[in-house]
Backbone and ligand atoms as CSV (ligand in chain L), in Angstrom:
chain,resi,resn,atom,element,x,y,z
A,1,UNK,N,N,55.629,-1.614,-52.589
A,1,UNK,CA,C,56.238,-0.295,-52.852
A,1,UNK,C,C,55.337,0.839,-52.350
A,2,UNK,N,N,53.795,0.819,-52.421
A,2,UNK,CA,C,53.374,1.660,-52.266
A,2,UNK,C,C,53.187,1.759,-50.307
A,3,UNK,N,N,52.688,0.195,-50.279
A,3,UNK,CA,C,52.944,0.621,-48.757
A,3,UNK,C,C,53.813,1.488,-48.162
A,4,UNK,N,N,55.197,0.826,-48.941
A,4,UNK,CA,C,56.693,1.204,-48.258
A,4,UNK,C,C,56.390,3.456,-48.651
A,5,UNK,N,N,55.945,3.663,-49.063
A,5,UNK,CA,C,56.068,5.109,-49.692
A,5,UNK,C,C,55.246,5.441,-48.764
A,6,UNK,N,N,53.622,5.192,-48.305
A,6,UNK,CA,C,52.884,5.341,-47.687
A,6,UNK,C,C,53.592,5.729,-45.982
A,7,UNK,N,N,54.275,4.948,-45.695
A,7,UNK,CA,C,55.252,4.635,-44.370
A,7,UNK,C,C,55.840,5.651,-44.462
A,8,UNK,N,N,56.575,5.847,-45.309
A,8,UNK,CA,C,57.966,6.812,-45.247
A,8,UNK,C,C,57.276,7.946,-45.193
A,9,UNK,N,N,56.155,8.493,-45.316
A,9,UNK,CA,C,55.389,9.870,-45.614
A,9,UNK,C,C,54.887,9.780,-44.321
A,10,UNK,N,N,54.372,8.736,-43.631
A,10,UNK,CA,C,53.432,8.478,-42.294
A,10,UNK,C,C,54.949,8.984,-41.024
A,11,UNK,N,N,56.134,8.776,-41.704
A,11,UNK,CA,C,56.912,8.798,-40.310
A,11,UNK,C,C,57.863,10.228,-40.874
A,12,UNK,N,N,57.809,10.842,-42.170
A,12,UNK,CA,C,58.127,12.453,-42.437
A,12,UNK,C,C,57.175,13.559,-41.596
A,13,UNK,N,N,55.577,13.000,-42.088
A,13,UNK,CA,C,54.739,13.560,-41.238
A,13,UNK,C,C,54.886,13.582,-39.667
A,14,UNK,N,N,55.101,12.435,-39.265
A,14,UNK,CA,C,55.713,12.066,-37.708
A,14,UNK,C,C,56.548,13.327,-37.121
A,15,UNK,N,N,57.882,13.334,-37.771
A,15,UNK,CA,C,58.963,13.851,-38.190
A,15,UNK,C,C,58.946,15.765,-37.989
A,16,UNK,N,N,58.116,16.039,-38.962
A,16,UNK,CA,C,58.286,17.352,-39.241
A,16,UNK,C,C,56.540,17.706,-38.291
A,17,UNK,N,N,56.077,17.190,-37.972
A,17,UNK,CA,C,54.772,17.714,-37.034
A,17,UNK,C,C,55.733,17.887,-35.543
A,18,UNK,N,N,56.632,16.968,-35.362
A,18,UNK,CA,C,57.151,17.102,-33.960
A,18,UNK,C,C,58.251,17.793,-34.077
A,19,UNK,N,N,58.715,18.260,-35.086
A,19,UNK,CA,C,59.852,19.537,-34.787
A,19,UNK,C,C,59.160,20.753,-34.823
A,20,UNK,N,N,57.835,20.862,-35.689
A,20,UNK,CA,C,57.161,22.029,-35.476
A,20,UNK,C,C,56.407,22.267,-33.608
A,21,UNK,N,N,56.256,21.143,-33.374
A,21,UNK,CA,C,55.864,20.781,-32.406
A,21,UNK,C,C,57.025,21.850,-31.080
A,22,UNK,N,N,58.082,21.093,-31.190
A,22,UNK,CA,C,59.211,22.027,-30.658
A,22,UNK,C,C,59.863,23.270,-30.747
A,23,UNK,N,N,59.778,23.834,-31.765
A,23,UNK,CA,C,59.599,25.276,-32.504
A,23,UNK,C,C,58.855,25.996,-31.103
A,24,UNK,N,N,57.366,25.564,-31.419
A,24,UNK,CA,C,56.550,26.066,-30.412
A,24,UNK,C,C,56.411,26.314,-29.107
A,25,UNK,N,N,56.768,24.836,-28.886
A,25,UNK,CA,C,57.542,24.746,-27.394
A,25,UNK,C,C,58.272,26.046,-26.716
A,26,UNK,N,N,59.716,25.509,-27.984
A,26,UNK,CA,C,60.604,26.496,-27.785
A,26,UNK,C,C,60.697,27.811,-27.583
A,27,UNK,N,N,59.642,28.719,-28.476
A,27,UNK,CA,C,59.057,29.879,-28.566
A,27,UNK,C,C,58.401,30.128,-27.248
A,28,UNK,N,N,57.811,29.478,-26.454
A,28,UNK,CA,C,57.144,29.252,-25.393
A,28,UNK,C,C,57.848,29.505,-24.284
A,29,UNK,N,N,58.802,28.565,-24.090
A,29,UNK,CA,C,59.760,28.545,-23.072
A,29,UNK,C,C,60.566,30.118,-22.783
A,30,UNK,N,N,60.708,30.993,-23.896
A,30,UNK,CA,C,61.356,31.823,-23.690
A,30,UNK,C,C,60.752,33.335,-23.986
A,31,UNK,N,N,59.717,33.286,-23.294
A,31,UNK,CA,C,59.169,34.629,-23.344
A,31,UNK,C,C,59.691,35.728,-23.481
A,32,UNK,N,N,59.412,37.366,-24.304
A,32,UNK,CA,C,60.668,38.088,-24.247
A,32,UNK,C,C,59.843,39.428,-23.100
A,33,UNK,N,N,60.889,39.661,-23.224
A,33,UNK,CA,C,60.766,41.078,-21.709
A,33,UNK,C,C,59.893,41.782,-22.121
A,34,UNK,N,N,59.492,42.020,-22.936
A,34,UNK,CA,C,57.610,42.586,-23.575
A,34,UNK,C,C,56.766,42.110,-23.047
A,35,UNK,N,N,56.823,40.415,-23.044
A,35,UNK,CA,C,55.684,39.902,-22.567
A,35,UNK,C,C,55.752,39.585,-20.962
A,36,UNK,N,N,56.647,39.555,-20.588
A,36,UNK,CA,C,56.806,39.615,-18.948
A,36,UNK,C,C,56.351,40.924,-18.100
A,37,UNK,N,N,56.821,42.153,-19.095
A,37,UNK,CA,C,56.101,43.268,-18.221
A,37,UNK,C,C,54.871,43.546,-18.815
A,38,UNK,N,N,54.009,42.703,-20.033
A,38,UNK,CA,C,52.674,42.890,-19.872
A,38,UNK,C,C,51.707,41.918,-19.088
A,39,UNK,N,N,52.584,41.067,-18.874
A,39,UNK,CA,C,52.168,39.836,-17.802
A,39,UNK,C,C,52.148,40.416,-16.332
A,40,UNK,N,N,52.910,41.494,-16.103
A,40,UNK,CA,C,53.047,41.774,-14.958
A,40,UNK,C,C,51.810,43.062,-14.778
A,41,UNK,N,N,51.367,43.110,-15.934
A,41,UNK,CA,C,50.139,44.420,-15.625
A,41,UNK,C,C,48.896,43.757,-15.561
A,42,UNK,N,N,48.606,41.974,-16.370
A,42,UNK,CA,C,47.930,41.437,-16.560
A,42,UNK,C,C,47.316,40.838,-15.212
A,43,UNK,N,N,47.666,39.964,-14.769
A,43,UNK,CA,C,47.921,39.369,-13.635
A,43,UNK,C,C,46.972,40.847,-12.353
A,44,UNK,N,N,47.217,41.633,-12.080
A,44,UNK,CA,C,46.694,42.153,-10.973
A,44,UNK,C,C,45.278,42.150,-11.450
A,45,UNK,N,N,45.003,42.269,-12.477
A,45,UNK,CA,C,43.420,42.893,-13.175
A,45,UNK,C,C,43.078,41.293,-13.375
A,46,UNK,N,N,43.328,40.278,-14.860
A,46,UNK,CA,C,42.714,39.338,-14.821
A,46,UNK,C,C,42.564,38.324,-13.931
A,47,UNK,N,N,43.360,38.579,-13.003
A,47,UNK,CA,C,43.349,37.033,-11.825
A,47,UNK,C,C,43.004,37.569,-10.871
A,48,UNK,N,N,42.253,38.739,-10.474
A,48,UNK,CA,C,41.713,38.962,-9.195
A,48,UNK,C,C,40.295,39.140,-9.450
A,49,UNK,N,N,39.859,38.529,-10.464
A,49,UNK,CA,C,38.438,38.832,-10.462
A,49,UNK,C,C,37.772,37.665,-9.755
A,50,UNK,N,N,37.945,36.671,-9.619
A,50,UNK,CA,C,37.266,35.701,-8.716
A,50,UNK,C,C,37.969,35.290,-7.353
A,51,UNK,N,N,39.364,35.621,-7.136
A,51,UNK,CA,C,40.122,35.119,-5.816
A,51,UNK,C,C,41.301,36.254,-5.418
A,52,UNK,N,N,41.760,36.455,-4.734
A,52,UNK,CA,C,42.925,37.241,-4.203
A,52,UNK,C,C,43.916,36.872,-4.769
A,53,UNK,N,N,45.021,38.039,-4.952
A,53,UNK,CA,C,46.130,37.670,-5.784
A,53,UNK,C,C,46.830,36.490,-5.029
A,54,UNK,N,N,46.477,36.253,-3.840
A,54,UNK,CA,C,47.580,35.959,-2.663
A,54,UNK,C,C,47.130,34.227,-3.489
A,55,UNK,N,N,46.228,33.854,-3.951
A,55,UNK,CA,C,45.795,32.204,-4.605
A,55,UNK,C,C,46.376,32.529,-5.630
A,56,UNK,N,N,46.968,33.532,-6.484
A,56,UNK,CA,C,47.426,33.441,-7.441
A,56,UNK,C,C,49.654,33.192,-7.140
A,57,UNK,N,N,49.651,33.688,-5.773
A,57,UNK,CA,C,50.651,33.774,-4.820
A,57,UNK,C,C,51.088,32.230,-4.381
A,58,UNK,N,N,49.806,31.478,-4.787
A,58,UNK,CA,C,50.200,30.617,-3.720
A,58,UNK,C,C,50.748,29.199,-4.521
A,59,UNK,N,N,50.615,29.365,-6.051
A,59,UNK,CA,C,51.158,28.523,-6.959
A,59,UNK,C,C,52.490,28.713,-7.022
A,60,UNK,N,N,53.419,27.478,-7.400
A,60,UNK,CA,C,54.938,27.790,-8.408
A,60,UNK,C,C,54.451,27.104,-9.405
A,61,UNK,N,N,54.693,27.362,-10.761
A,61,UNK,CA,C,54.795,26.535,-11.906
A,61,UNK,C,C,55.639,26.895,-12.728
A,62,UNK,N,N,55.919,25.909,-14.049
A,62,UNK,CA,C,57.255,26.727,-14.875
A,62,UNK,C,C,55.797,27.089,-16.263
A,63,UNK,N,N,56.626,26.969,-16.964
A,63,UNK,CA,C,55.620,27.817,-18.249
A,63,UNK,C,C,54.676,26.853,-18.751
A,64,UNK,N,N,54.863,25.705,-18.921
A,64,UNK,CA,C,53.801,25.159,-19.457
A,64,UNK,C,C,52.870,24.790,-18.308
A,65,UNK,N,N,53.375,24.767,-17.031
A,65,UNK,CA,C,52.293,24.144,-15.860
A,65,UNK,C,C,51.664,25.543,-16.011
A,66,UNK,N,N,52.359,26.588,-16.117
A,66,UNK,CA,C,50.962,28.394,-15.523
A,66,UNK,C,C,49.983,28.089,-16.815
A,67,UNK,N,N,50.538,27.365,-18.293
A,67,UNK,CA,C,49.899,27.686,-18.957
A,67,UNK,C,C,48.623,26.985,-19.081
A,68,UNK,N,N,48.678,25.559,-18.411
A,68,UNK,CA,C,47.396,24.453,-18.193
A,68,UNK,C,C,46.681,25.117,-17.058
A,69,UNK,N,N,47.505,25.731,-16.013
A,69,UNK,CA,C,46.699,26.407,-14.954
A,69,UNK,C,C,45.752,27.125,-15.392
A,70,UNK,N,N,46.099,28.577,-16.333
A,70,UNK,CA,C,45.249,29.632,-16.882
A,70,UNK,C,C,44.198,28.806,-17.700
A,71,UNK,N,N,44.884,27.462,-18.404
A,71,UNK,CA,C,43.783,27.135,-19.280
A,71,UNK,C,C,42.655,26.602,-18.428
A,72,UNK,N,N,42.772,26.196,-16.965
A,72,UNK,CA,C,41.644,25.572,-16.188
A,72,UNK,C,C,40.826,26.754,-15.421
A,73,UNK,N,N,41.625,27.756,-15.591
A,73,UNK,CA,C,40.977,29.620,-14.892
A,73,UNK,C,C,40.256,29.490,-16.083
A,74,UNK,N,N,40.266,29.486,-17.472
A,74,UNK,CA,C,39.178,29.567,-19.145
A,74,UNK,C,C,38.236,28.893,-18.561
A,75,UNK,N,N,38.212,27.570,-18.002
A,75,UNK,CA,C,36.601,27.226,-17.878
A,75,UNK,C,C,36.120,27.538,-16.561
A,76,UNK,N,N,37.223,28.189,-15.980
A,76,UNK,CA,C,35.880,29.033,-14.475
A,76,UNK,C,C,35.351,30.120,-14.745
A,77,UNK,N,N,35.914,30.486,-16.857
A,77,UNK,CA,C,35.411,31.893,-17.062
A,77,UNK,C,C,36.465,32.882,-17.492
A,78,UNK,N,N,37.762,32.582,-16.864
A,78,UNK,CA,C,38.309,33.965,-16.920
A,78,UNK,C,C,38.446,33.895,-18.243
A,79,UNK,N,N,38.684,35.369,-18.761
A,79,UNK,CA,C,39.172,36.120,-20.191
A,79,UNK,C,C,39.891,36.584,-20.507
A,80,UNK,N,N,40.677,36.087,-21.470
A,80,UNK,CA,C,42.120,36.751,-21.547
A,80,UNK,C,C,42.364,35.848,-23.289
A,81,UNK,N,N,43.124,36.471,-24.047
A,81,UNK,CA,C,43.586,36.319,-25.402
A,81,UNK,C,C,44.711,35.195,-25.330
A,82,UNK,N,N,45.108,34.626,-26.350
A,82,UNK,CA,C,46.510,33.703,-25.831
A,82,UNK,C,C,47.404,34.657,-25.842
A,83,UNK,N,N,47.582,35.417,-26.916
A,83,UNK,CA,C,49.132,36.086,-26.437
A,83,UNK,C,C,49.092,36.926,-25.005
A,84,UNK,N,N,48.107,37.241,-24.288
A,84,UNK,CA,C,47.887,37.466,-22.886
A,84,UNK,C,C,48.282,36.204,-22.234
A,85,UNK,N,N,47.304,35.761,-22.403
A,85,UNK,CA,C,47.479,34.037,-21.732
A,85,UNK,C,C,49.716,33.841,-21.203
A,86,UNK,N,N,49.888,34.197,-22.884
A,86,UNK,CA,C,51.737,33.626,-22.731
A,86,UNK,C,C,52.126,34.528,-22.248
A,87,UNK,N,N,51.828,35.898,-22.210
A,87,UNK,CA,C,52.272,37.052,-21.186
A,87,UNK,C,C,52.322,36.641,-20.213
A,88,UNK,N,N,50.769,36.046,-19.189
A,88,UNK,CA,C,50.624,35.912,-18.258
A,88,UNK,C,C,51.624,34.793,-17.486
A,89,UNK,N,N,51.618,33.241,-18.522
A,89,UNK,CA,C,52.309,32.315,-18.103
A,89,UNK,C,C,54.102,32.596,-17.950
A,90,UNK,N,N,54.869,33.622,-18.820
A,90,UNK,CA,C,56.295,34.119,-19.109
A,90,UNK,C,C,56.282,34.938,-18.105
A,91,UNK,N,N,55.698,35.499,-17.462
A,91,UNK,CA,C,55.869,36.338,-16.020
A,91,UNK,C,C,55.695,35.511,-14.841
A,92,UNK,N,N,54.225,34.701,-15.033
A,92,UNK,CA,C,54.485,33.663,-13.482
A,92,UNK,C,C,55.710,32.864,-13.285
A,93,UNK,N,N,55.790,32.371,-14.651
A,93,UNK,CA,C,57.227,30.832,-14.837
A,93,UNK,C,C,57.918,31.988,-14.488
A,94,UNK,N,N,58.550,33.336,-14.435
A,94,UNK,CA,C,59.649,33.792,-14.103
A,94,UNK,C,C,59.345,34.299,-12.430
A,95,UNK,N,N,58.442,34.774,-12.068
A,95,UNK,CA,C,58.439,35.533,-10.731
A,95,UNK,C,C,58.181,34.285,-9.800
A,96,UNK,N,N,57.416,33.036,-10.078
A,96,UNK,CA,C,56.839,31.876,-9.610
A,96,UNK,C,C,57.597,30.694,-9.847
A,97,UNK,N,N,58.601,30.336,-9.965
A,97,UNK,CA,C,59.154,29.454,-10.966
A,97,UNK,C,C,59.030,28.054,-10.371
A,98,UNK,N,N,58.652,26.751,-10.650
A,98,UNK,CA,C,58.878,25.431,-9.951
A,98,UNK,C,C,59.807,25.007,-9.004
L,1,LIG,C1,C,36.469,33.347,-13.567
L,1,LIG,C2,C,37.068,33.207,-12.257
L,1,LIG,C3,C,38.582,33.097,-12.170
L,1,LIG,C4,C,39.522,33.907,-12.730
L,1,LIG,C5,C,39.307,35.157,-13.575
L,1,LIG,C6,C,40.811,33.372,-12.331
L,1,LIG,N1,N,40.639,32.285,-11.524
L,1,LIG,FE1,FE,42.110,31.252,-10.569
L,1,LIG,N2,N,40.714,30.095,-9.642
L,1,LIG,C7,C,39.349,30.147,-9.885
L,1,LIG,C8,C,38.704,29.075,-9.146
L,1,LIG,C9,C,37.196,28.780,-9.156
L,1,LIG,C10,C,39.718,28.395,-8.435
L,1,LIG,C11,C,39.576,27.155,-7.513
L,1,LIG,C12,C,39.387,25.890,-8.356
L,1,LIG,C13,C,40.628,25.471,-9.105
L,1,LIG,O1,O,41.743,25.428,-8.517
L,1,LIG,O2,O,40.525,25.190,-10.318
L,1,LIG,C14,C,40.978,29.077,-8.773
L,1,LIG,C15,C,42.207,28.727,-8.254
L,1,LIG,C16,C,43.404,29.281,-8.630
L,1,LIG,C17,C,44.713,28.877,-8.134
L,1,LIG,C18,C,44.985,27.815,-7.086
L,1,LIG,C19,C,45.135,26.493,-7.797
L,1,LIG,C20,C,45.721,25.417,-6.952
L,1,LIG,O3,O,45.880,24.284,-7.504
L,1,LIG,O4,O,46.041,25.641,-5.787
L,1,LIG,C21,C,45.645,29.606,-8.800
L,1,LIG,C22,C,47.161,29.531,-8.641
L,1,LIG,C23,C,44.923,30.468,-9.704
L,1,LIG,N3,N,43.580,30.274,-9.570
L,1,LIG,C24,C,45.542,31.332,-10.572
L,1,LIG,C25,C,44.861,32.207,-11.427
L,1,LIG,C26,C,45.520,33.073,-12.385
L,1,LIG,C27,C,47.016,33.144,-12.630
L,1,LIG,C28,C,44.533,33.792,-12.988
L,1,LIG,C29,C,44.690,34.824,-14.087
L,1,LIG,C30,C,45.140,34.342,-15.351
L,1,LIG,C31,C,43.255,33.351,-12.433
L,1,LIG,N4,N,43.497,32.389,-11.492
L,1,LIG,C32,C,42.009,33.874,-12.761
L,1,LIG,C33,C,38.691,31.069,-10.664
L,1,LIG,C34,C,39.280,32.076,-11.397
């Protein structure tokens, strides 16, 4: 019995971690027009500090690929907040798209 209770909590947890999981996602996927035109002010200033916009030009990704991208620009240094970060990624996935 207790196993069986143990289980049923191991696969609720399962359960409700991966719909929160999607929530997030979801929230993600759909950036709102706030964050696209601060993405669009972001982008000239934070991504030209080590390369030309034109390498920032030269990617397509959708939102979660800009967002692993920016996260691999974090360890060459660059600086930027996450809700910048999702600015930044909700403007590329739209002007850049896959
Ligand atoms: C601290 C320096 C730095 C900053 C700031 C920076 N980058 Fe980069 N970026 C690099 C380096 C170094 C490379 C080449 C190595 C690599 O691709 O990881 C690169 C390469 C790239 C590439 C080409 C990747 C490819 O696979 O062809 C893109 C696109 C890019 N950066 C986008 C951005 C964006 C968008 C921003 C702003 C959020 C940004 N970068 C800010 C250092 C930086």
């Amino acid at each position: 019995m207790a196993v069986r209770n143990s289980k049923t909590k191991a696969i609720a947890v399962f359960f409700v971690s991966h719909a929160i999981a999607l929530v997030i996602v979801g929230c993600w996927a759909a950036p709102t027009a706030e964050q696209i035109a601060r993405g669009a002010q972001l982008v000239p200033d934070v991504c030209t500090r080590c390369h030309p916009l034109s390498k920032v030009h030269s990617h397509k990704d959708d939102f979660a690929g800009w967002i692993t991208l920016t996260n691999r620009m974090r360890t060459h240094g660059a600086q930027f907040t996450d809700a910048d970060q999702a600015a930044i990624a909700g403007y590329l996935a739209k002007t850049q798209p896959k």
